[in-house]
N, C-alpha and C positions, 0 to 999 in steps of 0.2 A: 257668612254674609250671604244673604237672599239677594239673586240679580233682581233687577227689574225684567220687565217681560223685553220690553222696548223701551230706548232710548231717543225721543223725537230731538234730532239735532235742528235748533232756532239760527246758529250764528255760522256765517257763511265759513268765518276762521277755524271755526271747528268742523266744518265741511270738507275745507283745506288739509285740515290736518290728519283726520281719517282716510282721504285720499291717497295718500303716502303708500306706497306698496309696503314699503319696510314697517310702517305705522297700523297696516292695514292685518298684517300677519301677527303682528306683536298682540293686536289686542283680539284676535280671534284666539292665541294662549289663554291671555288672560280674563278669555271669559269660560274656558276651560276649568281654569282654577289661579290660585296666585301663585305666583313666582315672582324673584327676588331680580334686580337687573342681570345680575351674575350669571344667574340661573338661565337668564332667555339670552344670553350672551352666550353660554356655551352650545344653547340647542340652537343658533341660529351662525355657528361659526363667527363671531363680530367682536370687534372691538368693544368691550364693557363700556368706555367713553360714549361711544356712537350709539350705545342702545339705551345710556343714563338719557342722553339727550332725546329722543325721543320719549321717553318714557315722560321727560319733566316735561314735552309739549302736550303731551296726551292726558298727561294731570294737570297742568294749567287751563284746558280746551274741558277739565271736569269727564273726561270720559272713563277715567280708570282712578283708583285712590287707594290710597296702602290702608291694607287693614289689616296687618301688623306689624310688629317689630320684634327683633329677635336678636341679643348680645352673641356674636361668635366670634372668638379671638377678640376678643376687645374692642370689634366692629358692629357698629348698629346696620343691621341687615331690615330693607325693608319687604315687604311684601306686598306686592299690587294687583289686584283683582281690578277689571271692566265693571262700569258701572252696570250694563245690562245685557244680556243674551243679545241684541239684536239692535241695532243702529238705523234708526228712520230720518233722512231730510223731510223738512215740512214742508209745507204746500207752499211759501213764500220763498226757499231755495231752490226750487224744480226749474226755473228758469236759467239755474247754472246749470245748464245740462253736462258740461265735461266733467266739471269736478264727481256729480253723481254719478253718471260712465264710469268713471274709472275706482270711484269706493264698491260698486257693486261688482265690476266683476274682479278686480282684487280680490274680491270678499269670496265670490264661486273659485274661483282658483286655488285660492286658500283652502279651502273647505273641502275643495276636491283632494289636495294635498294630504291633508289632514285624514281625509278618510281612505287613501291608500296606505298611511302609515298605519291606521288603525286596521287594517285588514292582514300586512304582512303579520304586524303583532297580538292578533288575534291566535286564541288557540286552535288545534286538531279540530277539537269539537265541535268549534265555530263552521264548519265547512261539512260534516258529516250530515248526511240524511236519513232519520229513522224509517222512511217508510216513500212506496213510490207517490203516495199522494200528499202533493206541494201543500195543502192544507195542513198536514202535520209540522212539514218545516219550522225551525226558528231562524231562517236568514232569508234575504231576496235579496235580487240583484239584477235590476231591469232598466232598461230602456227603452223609450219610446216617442217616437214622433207623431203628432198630430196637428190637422188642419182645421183652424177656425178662429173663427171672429176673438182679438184679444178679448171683447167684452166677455164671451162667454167663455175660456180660459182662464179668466181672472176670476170670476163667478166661481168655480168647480174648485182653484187654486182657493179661495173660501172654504170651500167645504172641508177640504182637504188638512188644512191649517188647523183647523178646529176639529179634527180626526188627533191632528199632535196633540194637540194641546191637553184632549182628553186621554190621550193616550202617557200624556205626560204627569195627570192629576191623580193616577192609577199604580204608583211604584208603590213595591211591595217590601218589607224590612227584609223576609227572607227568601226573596229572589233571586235570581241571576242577571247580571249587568248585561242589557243590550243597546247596539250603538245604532242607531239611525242619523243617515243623511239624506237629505234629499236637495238637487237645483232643478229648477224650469228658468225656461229664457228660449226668447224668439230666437231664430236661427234663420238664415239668407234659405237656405234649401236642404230638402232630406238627405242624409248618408243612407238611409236603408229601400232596397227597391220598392218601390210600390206594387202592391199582387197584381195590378195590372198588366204593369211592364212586366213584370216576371212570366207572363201565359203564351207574353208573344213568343 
């Protein structure tokens, strides 16, 4: 099953229900790939009850759908995949600003999560450097603060988006799997000194 790119959420209940922290993790899985509730029950330490239930609100709300089924022991096992890579409130929900607060940074949490697990179990290789110039590298791992107008952070956060995109229209049958994340998000003030202050 092909995700969609994005998923524009119209219905405020399905705002609601993406909201969910527990809801929130469950479907950044299963836009990973499918799994069975069983399955996201064991990797999330939970009661198999407590994760059916979610699961049925998440499929009721249209955001994830079994797309298969599979006889094991005599049991029909489902499979549920996320309807799409990436989860959008429309321009008619923005005005619930809490519920989106809290879907979106759920979501960077998550995703932060997600890519620390990816990096423990990443291999040797993954970390090795052929050569001292960073242009040869196949890893990075940066951070960075800047000052400036949202408009023109959102402008550049454009550009950027469409550097994935293409970068994602470009996988090779015989290449090697590379994992990129990235978050941006406003922040109250810098952790890193400014060369500034650093001279005094």
């Amino acid at each position: 099953m092909k995700l969609q790119p994005v998923y524009i959420i119209e219905d405020l209940e399905q705002l609601k229900t993406v909201s969910d922290p527990l809801r929130a993790k469950v479907l950044l899985y299963l836009i990973e790939k499918a799994y069975t509730g069983q399955q996201l029950a064991k990797m999330l330490g939970m009661a198999r009850a407590k994760v059916h239930y979610h699961l049925n609100e998440l499929e009721k709300h249209n955001l994830i759908s079994v797309v298969r089924t599979e006889l094991k022991n005599g049991i029909l096992q489902k499979f549920y995949r996320a309807v799409a890579r990436g989860f959008v409130p429309s321009e008619a929900l923005l005005p619930y600003v809490s519920e989106v607060e809290n879907y979106y940074r759920e979501t960077t949490l998550n995703v932060l999560g997600r890519a620390r697990l990816r990096a423990i179990a990443a291999p040797e290789e993954a970390f090795q450097i052929p050569s001292s110039d960073r242009a040869q590298w196949h890893r990075m791992s940066t951070q960075l603060e800047v000052k400036m107008s949202k408009e023109k952070f959102a402008e550049w956060l454009s550009k950027f988006r469409a550097l994935i995109f293409e970068l994602d229209g470009q996988q090779e049958e015989n290449g090697e799997w590379f994992y990129l994340t990235t978050v941006g998000f406003q922040i109250n003030e810098p952790f890193f000194a400014v060369d500034e202050e650093e001279e005094r």
